[in-house]
C-alpha positions in Angstrom: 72.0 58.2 57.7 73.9 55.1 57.0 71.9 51.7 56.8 73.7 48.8 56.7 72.4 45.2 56.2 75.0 41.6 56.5 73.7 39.7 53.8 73.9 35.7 53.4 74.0 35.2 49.5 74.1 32.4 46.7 76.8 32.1 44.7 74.2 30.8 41.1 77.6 29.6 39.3 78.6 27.7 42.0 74.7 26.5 42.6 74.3 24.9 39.5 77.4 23.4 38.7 77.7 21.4 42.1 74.3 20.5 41.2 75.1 19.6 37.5 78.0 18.1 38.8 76.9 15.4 42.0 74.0 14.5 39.8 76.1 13.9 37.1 78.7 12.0 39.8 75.5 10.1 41.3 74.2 8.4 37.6 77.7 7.2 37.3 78.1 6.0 40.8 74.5 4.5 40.6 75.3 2.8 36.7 78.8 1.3 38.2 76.9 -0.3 41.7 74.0 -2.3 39.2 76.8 -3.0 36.7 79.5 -4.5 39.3 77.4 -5.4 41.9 73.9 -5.6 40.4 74.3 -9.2 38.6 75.9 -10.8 41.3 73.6 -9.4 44.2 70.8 -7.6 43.2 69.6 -6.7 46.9 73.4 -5.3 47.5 72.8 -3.1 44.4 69.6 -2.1 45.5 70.4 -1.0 49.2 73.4 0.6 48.1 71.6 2.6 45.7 69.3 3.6 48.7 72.6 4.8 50.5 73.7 6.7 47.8 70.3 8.8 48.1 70.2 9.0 51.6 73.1 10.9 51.8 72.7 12.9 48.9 69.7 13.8 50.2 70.3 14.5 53.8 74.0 15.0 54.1 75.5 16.4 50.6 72.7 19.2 50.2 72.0 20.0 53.7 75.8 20.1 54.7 78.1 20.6 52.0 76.2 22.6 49.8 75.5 25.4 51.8 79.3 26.1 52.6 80.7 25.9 49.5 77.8 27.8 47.5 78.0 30.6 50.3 78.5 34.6 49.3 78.9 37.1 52.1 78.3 40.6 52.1 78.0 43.9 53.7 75.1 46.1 51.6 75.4 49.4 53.1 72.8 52.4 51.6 73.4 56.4 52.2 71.4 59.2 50.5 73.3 59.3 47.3 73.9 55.4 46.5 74.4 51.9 47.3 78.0 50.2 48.4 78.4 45.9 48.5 81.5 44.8 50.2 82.2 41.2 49.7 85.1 39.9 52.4 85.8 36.9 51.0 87.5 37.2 48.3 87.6 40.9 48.9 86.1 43.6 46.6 83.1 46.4 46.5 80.6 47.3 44.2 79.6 51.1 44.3 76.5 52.1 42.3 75.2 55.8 43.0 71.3 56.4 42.7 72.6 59.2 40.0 74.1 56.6 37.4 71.0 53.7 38.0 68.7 53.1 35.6 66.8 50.9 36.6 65.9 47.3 39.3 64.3 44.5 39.6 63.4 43.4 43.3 62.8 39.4 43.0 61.0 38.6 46.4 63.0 35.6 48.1 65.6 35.4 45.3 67.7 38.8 45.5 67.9 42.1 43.7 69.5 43.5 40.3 70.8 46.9 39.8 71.4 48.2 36.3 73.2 51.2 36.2 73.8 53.4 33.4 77.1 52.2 32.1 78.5 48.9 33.4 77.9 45.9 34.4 74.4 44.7 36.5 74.9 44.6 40.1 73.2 41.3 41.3 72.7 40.2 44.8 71.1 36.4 44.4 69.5 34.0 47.2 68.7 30.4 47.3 66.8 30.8 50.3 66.5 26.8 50.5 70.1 26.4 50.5 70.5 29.3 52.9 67.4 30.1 55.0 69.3 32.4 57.3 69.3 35.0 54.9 65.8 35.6 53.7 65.2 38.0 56.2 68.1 40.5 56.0 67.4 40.0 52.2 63.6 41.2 52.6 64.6 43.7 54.8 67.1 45.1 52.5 64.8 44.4 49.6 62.4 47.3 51.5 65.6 49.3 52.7 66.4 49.8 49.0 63.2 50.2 47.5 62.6 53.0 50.3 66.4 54.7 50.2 65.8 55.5 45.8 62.5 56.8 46.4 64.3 59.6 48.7 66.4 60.0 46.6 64.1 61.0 43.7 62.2 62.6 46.1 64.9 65.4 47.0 66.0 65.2 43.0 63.3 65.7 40.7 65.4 66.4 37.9 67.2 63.8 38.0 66.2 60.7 35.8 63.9 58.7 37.0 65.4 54.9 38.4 62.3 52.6 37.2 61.9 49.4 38.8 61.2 46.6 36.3 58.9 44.2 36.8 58.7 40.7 35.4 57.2 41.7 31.9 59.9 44.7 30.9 62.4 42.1 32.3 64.7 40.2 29.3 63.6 36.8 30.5 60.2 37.6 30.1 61.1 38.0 26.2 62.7 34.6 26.2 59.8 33.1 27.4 57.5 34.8 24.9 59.6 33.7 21.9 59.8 29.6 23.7 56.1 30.3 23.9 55.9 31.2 20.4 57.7 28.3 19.2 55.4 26.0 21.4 52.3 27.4 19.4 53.6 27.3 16.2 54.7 23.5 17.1 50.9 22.5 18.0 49.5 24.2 15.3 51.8 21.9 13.0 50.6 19.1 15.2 46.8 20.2 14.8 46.8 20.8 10.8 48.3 17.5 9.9 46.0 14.9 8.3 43.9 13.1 10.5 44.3 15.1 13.7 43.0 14.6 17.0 40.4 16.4 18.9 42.7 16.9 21.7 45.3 18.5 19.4 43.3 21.0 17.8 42.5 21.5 22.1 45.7 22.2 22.9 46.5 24.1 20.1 43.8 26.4 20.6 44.0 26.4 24.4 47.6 27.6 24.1 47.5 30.3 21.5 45.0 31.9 23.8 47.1 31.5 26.5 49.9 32.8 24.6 47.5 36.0 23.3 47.0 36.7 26.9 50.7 36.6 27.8 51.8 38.8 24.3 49.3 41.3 25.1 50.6 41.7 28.6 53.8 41.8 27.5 53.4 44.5 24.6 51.6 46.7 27.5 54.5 46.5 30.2 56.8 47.4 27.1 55.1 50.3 25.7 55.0 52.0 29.1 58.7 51.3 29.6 59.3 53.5 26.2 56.2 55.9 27.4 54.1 55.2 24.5 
């Protein structure tokens, strides 16, 4: 039996550059107001810089944001696959349970398919920018999760689709090696002549830190190879 689920989703391109981009638009806006206006009225400057914030703040993010960062879609799950129908512009996605390897359920933020061959299937939610659709995500979060293990369950044989949690996902490699780098940039700190107390601290603090993290790391790997 069909299940099908309307989705409310975030477009993460679209996210970030607005973002990028009215921040960016903001600074200028905010530099040109103290450079005109600032030496002649500092209190005009001021109060329009308070205006400029207001409605960034409660108009631009609440109101325009939303709309124009917006994804629909129709996620529709059978016994032998998955099927996303965007309307808008229009175009769908069909992944069968038989060619995925693997997922990554991110609560509140979406879900990633990776099949065999291809490109990742990713469904993404910025549930502050669009509260409506953390439910229907959750719900098809558990939908999903359910509809593979039936799957597996009525075909044994089949290769198993493994659901990847944060370690055996790549960013968890980029944040060891940025971690990495970190420790290797206190311990310069800590061996140079005449270092402080609270350098050697740190340094020693976060190479533990960073043991604990590599070991995890090495253990969530070496079960995705079954070692």
């Amino acid at each position: 039996m069909n299940q099908q689920y309307s989705l409310t989703l975030t477009n993460p391109w679209k996210s970030t550059a607005l973002v990028v981009g009215s921040l960016g638009l903001l600074g200028l806006t905010v530099a040109a107001d103290f450079g005109v206006v600032g030496p002649y009225s500092p209190l005009a400057a001021g109060l329009g810089v308070a205006g400029l914030l207001f409605g960034w703040i409660f108009w631009f993010v609440p109101k325009i944001a939303p709309r124009y960062c917006a994804v629909a879609a129709e996620a529709v799950l059978d016994a032998e696959g998955l099927t996303v129908q965007y309307p808008a512009p229009a175009a769908t996605r069909r992944i069968a349970f038989a060619d995925m390897a693997s997922y990554s359920v991110l609560r509140n933020e979406g879900l990633t398919v990776r099949p065999r061959q291809g490109d990742a299937l990713k469904l993404h939610l910025n549930y502050k920018l669009h509260p409506q659709g953390l439910l229907p995500l959750l719900q098809f979060q558990q939908g999903f999760r359910a509809a593979v293990a039936d799957y597996q369950r009525r075909n044994p044989t089949q290769p198993l689709i493994q659901e990847l949690g944060f370690f055996r996902r790549p960013v968890a490699t980029v944040v060891l090696g940025l971690s990495a780098a970190l420790v290797g940039w206190l311990g310069w700190r800590a061996l140079r002549p005449f270092a402080s107390e609270g350098a050697w601290g740190g340094f020693l603090l976060t190479s533990l830190l960073f043991a604990v993290y590599a070991l995890l790391w090495r253990h969530y790997r070496s079960q995705g190879r079954g070692e």
